[in-house]
SEPA-764963 format. One record per residue: residue number from 1; chain; x, y, z of N, C-alpha, C in turn. Coordinates in nm, 3 decimals. Example, Ala and Ser with C-alpha at 12.3 -4.5 7.8 and 13.67 -1.06 7.14 Angstrom:
% residues 2
1_A_1.319_-0.569_0.780_1.230_-0.450_0.780_1.320_-0.330_0.780
2_A_1.285_-0.225_0.708_1.367_-0.106_0.714_1.290_0.003_0.787
This chain:
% residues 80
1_A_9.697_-0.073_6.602_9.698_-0.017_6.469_9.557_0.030_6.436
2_A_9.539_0.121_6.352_9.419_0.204_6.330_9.402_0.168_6.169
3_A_9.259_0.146_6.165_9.225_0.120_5.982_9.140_0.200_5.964
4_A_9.112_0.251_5.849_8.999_0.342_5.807_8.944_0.270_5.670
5_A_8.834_0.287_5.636_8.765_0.243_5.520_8.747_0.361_5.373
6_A_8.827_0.326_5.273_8.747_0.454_5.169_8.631_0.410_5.132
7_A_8.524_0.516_5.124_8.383_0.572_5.099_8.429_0.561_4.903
8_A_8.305_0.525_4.822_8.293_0.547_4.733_8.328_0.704_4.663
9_A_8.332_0.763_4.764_8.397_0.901_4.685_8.550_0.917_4.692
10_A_8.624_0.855_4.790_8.739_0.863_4.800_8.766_0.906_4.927
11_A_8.691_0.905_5.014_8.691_0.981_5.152_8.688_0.856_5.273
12_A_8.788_0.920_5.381_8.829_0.812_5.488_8.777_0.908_5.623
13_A_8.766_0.834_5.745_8.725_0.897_5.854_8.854_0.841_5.894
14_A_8.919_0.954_5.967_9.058_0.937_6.040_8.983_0.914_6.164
15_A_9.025_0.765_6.263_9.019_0.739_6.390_9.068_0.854_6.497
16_A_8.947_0.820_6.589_8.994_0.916_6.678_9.105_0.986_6.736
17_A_9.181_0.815_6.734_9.309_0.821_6.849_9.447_0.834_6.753
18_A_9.423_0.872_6.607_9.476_0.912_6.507_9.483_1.075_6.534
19_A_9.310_1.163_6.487_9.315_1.277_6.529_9.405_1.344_6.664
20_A_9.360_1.297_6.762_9.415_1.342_6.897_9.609_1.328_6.902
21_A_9.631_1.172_6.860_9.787_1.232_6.896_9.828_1.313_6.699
22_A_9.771_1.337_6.586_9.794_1.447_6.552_9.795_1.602_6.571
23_A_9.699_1.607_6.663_9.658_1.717_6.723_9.532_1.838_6.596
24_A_9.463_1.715_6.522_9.392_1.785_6.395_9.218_1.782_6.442
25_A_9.185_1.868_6.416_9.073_1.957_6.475_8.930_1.939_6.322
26_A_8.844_1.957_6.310_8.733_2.000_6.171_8.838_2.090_6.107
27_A_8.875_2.063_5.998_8.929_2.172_5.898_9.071_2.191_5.896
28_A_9.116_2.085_5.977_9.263_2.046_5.944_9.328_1.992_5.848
29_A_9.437_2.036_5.805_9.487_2.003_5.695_9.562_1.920_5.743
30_A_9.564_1.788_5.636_9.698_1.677_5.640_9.775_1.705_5.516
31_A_9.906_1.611_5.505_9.970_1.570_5.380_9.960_1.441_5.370
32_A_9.961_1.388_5.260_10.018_1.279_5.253_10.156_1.275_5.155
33_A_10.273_1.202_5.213_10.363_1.192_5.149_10.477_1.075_5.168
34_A_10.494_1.049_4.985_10.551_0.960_4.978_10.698_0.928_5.056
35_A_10.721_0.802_5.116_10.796_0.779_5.208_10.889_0.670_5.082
36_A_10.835_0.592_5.034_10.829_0.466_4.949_10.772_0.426_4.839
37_A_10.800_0.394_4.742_10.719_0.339_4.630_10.625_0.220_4.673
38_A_10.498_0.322_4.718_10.330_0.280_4.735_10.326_0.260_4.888
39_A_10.435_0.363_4.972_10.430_0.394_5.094_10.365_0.538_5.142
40_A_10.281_0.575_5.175_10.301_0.711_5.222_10.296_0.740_5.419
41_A_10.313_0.838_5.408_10.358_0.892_5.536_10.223_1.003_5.543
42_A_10.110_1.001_5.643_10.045_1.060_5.665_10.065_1.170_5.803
43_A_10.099_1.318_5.740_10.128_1.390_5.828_10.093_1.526_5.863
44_A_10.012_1.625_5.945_9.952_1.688_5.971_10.003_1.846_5.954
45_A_9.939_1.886_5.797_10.008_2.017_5.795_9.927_2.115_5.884
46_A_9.942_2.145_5.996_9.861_2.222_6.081_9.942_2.441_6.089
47_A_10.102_2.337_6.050_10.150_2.453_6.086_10.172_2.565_5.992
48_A_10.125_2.725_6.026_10.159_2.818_5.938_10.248_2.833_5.910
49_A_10.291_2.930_5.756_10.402_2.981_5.704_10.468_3.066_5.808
50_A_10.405_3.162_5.869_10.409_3.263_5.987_10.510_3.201_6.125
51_A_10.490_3.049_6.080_10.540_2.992_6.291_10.698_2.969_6.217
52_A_10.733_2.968_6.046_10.863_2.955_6.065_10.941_3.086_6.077
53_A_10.846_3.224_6.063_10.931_3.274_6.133_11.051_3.315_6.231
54_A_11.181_3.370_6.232_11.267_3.361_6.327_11.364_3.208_6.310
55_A_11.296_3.106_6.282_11.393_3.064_6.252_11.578_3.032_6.257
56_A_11.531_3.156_6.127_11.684_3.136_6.055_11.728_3.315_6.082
57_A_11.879_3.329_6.144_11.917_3.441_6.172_11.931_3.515_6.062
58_A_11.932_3.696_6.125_11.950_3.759_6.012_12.113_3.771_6.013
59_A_12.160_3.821_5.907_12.319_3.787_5.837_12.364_3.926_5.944
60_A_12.482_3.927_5.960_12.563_4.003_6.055_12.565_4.191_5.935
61_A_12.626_4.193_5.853_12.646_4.277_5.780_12.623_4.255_5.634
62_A_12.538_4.349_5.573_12.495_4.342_5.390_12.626_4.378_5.337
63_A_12.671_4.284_5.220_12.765_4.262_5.182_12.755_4.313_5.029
64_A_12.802_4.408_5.021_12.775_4.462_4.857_12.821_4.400_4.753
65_A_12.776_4.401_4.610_12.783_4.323_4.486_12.944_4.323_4.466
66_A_12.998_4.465_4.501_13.166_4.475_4.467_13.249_4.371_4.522
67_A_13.206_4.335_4.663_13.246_4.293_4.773_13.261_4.131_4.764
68_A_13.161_4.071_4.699_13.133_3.982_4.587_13.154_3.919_4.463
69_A_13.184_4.072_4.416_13.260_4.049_4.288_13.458_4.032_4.301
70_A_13.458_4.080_4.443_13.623_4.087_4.457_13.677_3.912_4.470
71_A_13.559_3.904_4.628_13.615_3.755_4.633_13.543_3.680_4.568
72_A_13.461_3.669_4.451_13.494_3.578_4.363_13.633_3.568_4.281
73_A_13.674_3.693_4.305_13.844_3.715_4.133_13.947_3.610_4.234
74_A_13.893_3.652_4.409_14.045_3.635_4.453_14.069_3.438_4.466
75_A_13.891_3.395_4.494_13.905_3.219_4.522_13.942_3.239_4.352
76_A_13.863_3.277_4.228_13.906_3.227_4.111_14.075_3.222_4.068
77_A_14.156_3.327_4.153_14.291_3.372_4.094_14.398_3.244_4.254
78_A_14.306_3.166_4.312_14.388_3.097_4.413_14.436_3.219_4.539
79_A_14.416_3.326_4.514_14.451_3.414_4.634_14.337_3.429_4.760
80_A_14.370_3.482_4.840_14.286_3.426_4.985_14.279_3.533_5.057
């Protein structure tokens, strides 16, 4: 297990063998986040908005407002 000490300003030196299997570098960003009431989960926001790219597929065909507006009447009227 790894301990760190807070500094009178509020500042901790993350252990080495902390850094390395986070993979956090000078100027890395962490989170901290709550897991538990007065638990947190310390976890390494390293990754860009950019890497979730691709992801999530694009939709097969744009589906117009009419198209939308129909089958909402037909689930609202029980027809299918």
């Amino acid at each position: 297990m790894s301990t760190a000490t807070v500094t009178s300003k509020g500042q901790i030196t993350i252990p080495a063998a902390v850094r390395v299997a986070l993979g956090l570098d000078a100027g890395s960003r962490v989170e901290f986040v709550e897991i538990e009431n007065g638990q947190y989960a310390f976890v390494a926001a390293t990754e860009s908005v950019q890497s979730l790219k691709g992801m999530l597929r694009k939709p097969g065909a744009a589906v117009s407002i009419e198209q939308m507006n129909q089958a909402i009447a037909q689930r609202g009227s029980g027809q299918r």
